[in-house]
C-alpha positions as CSV (number, residue, x, y, z in Angstrom):
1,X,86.9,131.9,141.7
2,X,89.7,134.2,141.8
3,X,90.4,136.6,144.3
4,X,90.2,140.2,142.5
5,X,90.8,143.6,143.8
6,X,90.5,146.8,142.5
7,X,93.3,149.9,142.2
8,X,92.9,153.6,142.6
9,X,92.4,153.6,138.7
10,X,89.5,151.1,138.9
11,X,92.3,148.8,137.2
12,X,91.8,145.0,138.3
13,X,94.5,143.0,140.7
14,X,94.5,139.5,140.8
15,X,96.0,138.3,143.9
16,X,99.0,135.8,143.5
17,X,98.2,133.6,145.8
18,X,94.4,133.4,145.0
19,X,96.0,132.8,141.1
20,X,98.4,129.8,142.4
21,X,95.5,128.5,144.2
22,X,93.1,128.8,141.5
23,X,95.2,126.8,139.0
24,X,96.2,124.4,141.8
25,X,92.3,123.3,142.1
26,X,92.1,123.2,137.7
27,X,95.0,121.2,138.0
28,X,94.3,118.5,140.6
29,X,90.9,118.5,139.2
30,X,92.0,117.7,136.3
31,X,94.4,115.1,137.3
32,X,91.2,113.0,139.6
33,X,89.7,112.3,136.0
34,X,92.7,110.9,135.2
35,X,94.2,108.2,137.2
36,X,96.0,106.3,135.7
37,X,99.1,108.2,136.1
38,X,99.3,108.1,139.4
39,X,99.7,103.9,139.8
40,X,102.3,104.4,137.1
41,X,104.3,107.0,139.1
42,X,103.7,104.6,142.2
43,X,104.9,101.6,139.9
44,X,107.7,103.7,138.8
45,X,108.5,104.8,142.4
46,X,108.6,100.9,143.6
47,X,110.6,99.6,140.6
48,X,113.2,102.7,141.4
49,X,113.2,101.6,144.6
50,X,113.9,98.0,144.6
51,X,116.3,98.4,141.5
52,X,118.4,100.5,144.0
53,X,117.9,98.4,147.2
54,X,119.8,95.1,145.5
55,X,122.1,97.5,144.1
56,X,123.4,99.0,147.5
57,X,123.9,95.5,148.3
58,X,126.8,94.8,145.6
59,X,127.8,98.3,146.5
60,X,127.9,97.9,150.2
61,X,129.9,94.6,149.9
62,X,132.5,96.0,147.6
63,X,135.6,96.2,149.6
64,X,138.4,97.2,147.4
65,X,141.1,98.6,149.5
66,X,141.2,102.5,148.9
67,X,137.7,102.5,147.6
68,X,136.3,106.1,148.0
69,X,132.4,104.6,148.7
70,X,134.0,104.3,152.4
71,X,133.8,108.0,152.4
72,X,131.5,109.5,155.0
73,X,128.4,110.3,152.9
74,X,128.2,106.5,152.3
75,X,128.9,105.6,155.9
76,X,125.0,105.1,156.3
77,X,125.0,102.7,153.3
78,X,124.6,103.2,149.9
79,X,120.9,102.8,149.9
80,X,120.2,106.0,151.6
81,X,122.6,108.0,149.8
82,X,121.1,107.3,146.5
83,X,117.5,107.7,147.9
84,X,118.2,111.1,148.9
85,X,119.9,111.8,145.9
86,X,116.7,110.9,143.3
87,X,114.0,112.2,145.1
88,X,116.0,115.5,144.7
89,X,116.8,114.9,141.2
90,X,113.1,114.3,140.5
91,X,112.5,117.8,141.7
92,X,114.7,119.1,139.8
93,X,113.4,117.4,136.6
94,X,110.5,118.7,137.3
95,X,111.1,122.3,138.1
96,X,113.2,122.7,134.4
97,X,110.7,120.7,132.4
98,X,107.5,122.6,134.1
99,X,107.6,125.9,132.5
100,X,108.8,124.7,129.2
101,X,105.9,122.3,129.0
102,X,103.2,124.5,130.3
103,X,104.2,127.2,127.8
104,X,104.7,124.3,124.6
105,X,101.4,123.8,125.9
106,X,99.2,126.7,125.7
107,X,101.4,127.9,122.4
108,X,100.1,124.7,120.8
109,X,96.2,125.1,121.6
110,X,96.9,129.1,121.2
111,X,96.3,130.1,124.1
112,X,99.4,131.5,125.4
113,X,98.9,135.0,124.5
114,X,95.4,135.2,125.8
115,X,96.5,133.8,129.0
116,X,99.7,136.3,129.2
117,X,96.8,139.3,128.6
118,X,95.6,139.0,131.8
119,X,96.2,141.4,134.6
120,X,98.9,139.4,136.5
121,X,102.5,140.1,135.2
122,X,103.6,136.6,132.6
123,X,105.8,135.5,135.0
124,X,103.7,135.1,138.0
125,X,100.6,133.8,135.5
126,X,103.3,131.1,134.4
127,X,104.6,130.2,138.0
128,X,100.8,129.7,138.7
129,X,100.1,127.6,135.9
130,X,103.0,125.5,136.7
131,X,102.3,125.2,140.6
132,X,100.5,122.1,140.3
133,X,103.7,120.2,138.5
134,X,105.9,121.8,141.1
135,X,104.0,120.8,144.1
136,X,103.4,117.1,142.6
137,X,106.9,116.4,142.2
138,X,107.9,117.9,145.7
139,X,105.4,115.5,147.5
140,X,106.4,112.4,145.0
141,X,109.8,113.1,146.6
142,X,108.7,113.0,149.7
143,X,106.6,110.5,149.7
144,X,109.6,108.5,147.7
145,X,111.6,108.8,151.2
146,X,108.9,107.8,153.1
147,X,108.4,104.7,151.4
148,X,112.6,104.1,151.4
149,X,112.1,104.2,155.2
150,X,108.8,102.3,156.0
151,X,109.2,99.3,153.3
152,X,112.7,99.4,152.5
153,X,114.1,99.9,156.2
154,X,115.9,102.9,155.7
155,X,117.5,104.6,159.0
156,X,117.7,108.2,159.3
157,X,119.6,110.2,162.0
158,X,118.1,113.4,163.0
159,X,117.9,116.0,164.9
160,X,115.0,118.6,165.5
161,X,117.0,121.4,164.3
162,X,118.1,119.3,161.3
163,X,114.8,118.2,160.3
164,X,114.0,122.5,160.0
165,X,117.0,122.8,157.8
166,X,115.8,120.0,155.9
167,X,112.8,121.3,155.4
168,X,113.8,124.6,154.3
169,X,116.3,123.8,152.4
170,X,113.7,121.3,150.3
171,X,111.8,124.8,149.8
172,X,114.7,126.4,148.6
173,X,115.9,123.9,146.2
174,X,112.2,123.8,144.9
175,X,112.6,127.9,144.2
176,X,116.0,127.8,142.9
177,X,115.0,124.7,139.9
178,X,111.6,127.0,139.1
179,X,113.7,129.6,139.0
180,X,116.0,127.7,136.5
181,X,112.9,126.4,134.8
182,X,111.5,130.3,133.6
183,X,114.9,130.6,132.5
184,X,114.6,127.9,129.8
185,X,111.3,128.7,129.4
186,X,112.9,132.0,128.4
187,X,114.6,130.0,125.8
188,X,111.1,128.7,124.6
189,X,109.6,131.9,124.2
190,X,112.3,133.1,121.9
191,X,113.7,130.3,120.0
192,X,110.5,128.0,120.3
193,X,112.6,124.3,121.0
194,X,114.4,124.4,124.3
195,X,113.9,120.6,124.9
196,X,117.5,119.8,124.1
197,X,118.8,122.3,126.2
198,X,116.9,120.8,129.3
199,X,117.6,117.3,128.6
200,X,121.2,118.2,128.4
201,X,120.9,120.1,131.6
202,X,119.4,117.2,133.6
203,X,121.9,114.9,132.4
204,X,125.0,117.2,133.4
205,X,123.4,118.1,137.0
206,X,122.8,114.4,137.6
207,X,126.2,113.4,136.5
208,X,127.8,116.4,138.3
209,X,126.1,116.6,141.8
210,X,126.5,113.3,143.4
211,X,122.9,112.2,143.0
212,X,124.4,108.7,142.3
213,X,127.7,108.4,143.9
214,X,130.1,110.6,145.7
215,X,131.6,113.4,144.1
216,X,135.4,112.4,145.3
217,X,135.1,108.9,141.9
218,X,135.1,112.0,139.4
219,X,138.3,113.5,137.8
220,X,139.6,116.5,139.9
221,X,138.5,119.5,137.8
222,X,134.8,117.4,137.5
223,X,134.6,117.2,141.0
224,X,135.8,120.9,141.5
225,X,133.0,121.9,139.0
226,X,130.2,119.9,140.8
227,X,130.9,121.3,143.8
228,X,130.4,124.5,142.4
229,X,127.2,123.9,141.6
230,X,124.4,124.7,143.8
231,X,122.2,121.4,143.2
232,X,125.0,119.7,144.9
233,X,124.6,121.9,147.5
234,X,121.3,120.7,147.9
235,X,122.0,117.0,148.0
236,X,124.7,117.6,150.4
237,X,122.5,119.3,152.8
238,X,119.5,117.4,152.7
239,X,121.9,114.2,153.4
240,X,123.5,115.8,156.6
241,X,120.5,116.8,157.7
242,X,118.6,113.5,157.3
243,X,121.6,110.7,157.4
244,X,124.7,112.9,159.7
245,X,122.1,114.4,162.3
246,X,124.0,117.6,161.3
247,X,122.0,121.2,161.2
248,X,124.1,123.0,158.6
249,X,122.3,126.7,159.0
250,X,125.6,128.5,157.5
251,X,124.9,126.2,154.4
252,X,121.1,126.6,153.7
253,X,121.9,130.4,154.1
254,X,124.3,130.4,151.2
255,X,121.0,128.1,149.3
256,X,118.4,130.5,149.9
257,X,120.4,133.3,149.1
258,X,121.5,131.8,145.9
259,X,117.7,130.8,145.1
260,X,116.4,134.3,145.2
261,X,119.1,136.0,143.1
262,X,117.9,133.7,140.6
263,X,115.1,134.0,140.7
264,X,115.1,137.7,140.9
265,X,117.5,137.0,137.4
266,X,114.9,134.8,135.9
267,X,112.2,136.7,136.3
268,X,113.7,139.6,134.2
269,X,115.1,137.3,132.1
270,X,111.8,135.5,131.7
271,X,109.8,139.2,131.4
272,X,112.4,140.2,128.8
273,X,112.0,137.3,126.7
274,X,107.8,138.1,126.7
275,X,108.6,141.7,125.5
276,X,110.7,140.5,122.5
277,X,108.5,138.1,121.4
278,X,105.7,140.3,121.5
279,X,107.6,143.3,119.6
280,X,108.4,140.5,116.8
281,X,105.3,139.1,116.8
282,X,106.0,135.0,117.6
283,X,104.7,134.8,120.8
284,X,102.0,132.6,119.8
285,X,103.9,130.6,117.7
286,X,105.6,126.8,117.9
């Protein structure tokens, strides 16, 4: 059950964190009855995995003279770089698609403005009900390095302090893409279809931030613009952290300020989007 409290007007409070919690149990209950998914992500994770292992060795053998993959982020080989790279990218797929589904979702049974009637404010009932998805893809990722090192043989060079940054920074990046993700859900409320818009999203970030190779192959003014971004960021710190046995604090500062201006942005953006689709009527509707 969920937590509940009760104001000085005898109005009821549900407590956030009893909220997340609550929907965290549906959710993994719901996933335990069925399984299947879960060999195909561990298939999936595998055939990633070894797809990307033969390819670092045609990538680590190229020796064209001037070739940027002797840059330092692929001094470790190209097999850890790219690891890093898609167990972030699978967080961020994750954290864009989340929302978007979950509301698609309970629009379709209609159920969405039933839910959104309950005490808790519509964005914390929809972080909740996503929390679950969110969670998932952050241990996948994990786990996805974990694997990279155990059966694969990758090497990483920490530090202590590094590993903290790491760690943090893996939080922040988690808060800033569910913080993108309300935005587009945003997009959902309003205009109904945002699934184009996220797809396209993906695409550029993935292209953009280095998930696959370094940034310094692009054109000039693409390389400029992916560094601007803050997924790249992200990448860039989790790889010192994890493959330079650097501790970049100034860096993960600049990330979690970033992450909660936007999500302080999303979530009026997100609240915003719930009051005009309630004064016009369409919040129920797909």
């Amino acid at each position: 059950m969920t937590q509940q409290a009760t104001d000085a007007h005898g109005s009821v409070r549900v407590r956030p964190f009893a909220l997340v919690g609550a929907f965290l149990r549906r959710d993994f209950s719901i996933a335990l009855s069925y399984r299947l998914p879960f060999f195909v992500d561990l298939v999936n994770t595998m055939s990633s995995l070894v797809l990307f292992f033969f390819l670092a060795r045609f990538v680590d053998q190229a020796t064209v003279a001037g070739s940027t993959f002797a840059s330092e982020p692929l001094e470790k080989g190209y097999f850890p770089f790219v690891v890093l790279g898609i167990a972030l990218l699978g967080i961020l797929q994750t954290g864009l698609t989340a929302f978007d589904q979950r509301i698609r979702m309970d629009q379709s049974t209609g159920t969405l403005e039933a839910l959104l009637a309950t005490p808790p404010q519509a964005w914390v009932t929809v972080l909740a009900s996503s929390a679950y998805q969110l969670a998932y893809a952050t241990v996948s990722s994990v786990l996805y390095i974990a694997v990279a090192a155990f059966l694969f043989g990758v090497r990483f060079d920490v530090q202590p302090l590094g590993v903290a940054v790491a760690v943090v920074g893996l939080l922040a990046t988690v808060l800033l893409f569910a913080a993108l993700g309300m935005v587009l859900a945003a997009v959902t409320v309003v205009f109904k279809r945002a699934g184009g818009v996220i797809g396209l999203v993906t695409t550029g970030l993935a292209l953009l931030a280095g998930v696959y190779y370094p940034l310094e192959v692009l054109p000039r003014p693409l390389e400029v613009l992916g560094r601007a971004l803050p997924f790249t960021w992200s990448v860039d710190l989790i790889r010192d952290c994890l493959l330079e046995a650097k501790a970049p604090v100034g860096q993960l500062a600049t990330l979690l300020t970033v992450a909660v201006l936007t999500t302080v942005l999303a979530v009026r953006v997100f609240s915003g989007a719930i009051d005009v689709a309630r004064r016009s009527g369409t919040l129920g509707q797909y």
